[in-house]
Every structure is written in C-alpha cells, then in structure tokens.
N, CA, C and O of each residue as an XYZ file, in Angstrom:
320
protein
N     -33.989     13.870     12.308
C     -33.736     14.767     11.219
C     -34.614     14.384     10.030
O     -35.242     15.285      9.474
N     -34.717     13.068      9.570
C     -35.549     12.511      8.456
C     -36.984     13.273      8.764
O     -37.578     14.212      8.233
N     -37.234     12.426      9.853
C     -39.029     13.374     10.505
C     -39.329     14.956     10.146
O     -40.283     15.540      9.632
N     -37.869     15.419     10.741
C     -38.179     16.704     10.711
C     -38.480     16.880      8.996
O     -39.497     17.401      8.538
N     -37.727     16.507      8.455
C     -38.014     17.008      6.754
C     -38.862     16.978      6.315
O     -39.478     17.838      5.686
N     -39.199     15.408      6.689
C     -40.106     15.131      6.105
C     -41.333     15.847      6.587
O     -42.078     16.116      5.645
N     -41.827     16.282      7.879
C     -42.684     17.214      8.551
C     -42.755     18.525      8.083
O     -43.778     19.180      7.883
N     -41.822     18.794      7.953
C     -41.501     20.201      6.932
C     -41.633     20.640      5.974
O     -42.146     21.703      5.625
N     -40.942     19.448      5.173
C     -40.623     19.667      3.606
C     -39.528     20.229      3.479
O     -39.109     20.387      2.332
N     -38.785     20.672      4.542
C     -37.318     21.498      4.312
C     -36.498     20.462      5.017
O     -36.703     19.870      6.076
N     -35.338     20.386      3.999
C     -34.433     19.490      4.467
C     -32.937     20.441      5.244
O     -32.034     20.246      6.058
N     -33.378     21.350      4.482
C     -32.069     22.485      5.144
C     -32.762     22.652      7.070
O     -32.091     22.307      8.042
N     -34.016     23.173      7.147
C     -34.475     23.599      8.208
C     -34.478     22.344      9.439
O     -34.456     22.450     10.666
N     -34.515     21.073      8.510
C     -34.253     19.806      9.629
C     -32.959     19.793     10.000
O     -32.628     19.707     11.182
N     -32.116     19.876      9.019
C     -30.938     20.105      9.292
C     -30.310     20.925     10.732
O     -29.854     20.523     11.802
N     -30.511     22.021     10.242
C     -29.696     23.105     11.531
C     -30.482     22.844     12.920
O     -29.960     22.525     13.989
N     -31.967     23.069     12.642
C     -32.930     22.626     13.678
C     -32.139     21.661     14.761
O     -31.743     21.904     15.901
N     -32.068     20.505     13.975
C     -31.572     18.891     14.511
C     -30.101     19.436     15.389
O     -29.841     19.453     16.592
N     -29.506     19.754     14.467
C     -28.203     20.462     14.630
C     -27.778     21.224     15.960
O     -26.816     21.074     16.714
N     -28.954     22.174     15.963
C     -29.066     23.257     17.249
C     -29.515     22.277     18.523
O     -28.978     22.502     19.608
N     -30.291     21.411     18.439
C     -30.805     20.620     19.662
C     -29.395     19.229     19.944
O     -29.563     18.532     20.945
N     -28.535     19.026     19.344
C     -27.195     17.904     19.235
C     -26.962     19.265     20.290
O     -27.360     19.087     21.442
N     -26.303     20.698     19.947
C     -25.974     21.510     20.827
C     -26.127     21.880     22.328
O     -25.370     22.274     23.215
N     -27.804     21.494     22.184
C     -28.838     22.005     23.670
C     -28.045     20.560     24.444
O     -27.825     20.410     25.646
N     -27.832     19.930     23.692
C     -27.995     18.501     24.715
C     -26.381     18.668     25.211
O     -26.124     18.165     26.305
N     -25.610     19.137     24.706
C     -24.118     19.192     25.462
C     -23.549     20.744     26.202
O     -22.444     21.270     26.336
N     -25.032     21.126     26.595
C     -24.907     22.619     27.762
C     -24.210     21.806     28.893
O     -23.315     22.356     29.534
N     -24.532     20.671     29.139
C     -24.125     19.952     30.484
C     -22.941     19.469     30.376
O     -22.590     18.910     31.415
N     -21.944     19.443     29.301
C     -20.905     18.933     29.573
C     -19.593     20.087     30.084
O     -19.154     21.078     29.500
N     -19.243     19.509     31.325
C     -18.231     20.539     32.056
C     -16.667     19.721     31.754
O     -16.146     18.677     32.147
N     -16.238     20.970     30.731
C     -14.726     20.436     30.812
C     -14.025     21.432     31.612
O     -13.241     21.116     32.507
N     -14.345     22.827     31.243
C     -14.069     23.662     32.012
C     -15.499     25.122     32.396
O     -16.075     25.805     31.549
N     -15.654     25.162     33.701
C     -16.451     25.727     33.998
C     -17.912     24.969     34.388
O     -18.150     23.769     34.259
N     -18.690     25.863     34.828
C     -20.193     25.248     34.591
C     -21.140     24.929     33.980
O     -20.966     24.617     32.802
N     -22.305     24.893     34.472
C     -23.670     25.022     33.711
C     -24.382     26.026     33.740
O     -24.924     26.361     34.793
N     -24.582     26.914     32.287
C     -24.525     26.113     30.847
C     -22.961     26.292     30.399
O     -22.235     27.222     30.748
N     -22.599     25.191     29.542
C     -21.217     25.203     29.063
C     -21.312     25.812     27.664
O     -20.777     24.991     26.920
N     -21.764     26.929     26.903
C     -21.616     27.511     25.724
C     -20.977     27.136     24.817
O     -21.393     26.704     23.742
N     -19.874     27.272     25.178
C     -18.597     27.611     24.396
C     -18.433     25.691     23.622
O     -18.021     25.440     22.489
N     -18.818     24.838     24.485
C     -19.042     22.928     24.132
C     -20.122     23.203     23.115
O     -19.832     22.611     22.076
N     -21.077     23.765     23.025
C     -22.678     23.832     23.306
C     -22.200     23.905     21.861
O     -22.417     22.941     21.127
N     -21.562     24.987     21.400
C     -21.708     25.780     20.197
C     -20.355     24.938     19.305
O     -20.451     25.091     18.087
N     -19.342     24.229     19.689
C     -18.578     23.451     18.736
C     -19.510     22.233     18.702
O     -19.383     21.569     17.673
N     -20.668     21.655     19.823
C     -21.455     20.490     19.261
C     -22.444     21.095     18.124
O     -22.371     20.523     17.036
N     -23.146     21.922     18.204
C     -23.765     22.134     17.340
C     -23.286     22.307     15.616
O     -24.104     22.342     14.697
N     -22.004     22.387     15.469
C     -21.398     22.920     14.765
C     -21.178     21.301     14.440
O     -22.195     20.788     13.973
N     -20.494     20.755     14.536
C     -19.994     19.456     14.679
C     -21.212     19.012     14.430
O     -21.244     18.680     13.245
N     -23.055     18.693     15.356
C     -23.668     18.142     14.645
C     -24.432     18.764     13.331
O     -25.408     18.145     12.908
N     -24.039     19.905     12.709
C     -24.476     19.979     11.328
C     -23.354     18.887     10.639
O     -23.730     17.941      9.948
N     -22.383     19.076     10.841
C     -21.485     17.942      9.766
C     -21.808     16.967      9.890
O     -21.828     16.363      8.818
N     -22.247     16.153     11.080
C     -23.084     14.746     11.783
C     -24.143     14.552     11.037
O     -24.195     13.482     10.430
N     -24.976     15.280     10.924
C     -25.951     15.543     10.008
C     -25.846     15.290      8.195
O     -26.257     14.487      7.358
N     -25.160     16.326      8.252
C     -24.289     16.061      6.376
C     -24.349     15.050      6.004
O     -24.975     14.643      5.025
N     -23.423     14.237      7.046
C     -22.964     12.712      6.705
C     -24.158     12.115      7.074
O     -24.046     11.244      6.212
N     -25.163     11.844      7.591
C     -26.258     11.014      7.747
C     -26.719     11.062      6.182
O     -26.672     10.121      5.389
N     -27.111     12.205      5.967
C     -28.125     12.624      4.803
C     -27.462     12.025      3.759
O     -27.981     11.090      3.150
N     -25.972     12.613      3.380
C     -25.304     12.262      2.479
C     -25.079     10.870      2.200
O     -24.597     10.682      1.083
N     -25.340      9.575      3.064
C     -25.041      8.343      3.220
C     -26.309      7.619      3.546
O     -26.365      6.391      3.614
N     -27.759      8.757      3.831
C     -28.816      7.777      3.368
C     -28.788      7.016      4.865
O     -29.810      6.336      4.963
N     -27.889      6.906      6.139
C     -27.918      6.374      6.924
C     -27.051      6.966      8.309
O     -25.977      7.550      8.160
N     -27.716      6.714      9.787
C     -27.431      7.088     10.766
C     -25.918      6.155     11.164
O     -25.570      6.129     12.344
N     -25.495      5.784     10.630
C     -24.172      5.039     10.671
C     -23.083      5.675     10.174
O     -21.959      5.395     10.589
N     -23.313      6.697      9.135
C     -22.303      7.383      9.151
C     -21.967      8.477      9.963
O     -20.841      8.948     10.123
N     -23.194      8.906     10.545
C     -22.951      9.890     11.483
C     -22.093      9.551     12.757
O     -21.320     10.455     13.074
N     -22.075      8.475     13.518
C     -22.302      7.483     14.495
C     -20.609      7.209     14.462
O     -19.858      7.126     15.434
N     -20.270      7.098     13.015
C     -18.576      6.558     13.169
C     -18.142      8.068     12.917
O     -17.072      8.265     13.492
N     -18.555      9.088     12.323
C     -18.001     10.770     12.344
C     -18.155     10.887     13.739
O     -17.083     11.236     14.235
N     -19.173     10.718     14.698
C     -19.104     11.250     15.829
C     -18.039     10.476     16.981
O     -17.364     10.919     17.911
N     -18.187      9.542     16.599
C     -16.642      8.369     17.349
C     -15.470      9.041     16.899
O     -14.800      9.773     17.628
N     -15.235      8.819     15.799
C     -13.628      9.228     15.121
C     -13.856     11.102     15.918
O     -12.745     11.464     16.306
N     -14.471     11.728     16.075
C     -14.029     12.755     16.816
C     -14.028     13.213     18.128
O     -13.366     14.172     18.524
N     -15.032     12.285     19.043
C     -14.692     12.029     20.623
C     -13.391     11.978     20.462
O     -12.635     12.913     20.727
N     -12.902     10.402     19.824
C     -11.601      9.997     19.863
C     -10.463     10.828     19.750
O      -9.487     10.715     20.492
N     -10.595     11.970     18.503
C      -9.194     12.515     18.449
C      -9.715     13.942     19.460
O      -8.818     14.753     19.692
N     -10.731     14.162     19.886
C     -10.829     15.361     20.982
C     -10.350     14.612     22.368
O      -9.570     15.276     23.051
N     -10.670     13.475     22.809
C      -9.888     13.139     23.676
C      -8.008     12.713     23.582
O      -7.083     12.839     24.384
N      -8.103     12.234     22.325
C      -6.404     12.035     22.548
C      -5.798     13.340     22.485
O      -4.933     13.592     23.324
N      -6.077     14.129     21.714
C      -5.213     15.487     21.235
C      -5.584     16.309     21.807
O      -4.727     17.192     21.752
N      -7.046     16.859     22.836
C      -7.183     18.172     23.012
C      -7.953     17.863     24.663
O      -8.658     18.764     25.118
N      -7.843     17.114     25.136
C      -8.106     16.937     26.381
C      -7.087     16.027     26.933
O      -7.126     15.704     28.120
C-alpha cells in the first residue's frame, strides 16, 4: 500500500486498489460453496480497506496484523 502511494501519489487510490487485491486473494476461501467465493471475496475486501485505515493511521503494518487477528478470531468464535 505505501509503494502504491507512493508510485502514485494517491493515497486514497493505494488504498482501495490494495484493498480490492486483500479481496482477489480470498476468492478461494470455501466456507460455503465454491470457486470463486464472492460473497468472502467482497466482506475481505471491505474488511481490508479498514486493514488498511489502521496501517496508514498507525504509520505501521502491525496494526493491521492485530485488526486482522482480533477478527479471524471473533468470525471464527461467533459466526462459524
């Protein structure tokens, strides 16, 4: 995401960009159904703009890293 900005000059466009490809990468996860899994595809992407937020906002990939733990975690205890 940094690269991308910085390649850019747009920090919004690294953003969603980054965002949309966190998405591409969880077509493969089957909780229910096949491949492509959409419906995953499009709450990761969604999920990594906020992943994102928190990187930027904290200056560091560590905050993203414990946002993305703390919500495996409560998607596996509570919704799987």
């Amino acid at each position: 995401q940094n690269w991308l900005a910085n390649w850019t000059g747009n920090r919004t466009a690294a953003l969603v960009t980054t965002s949309l490809l966190f998405g591409g990468v969880h077509l493969g996860f089957r909780f229910h159904g096949g491949f492509p899994n959409w419906r995953f595809a499009t709450v990761a992407a969604i999920a990594g703009f906020f992943y994102g937020l928190a990187a930027r906002s904290a200056g560091s990939i560590q905050a993203s890293m414990v946002t993305h733990a703390l919500t495996v975690t409560a998607w596996r205890v509570f919704l799987h």
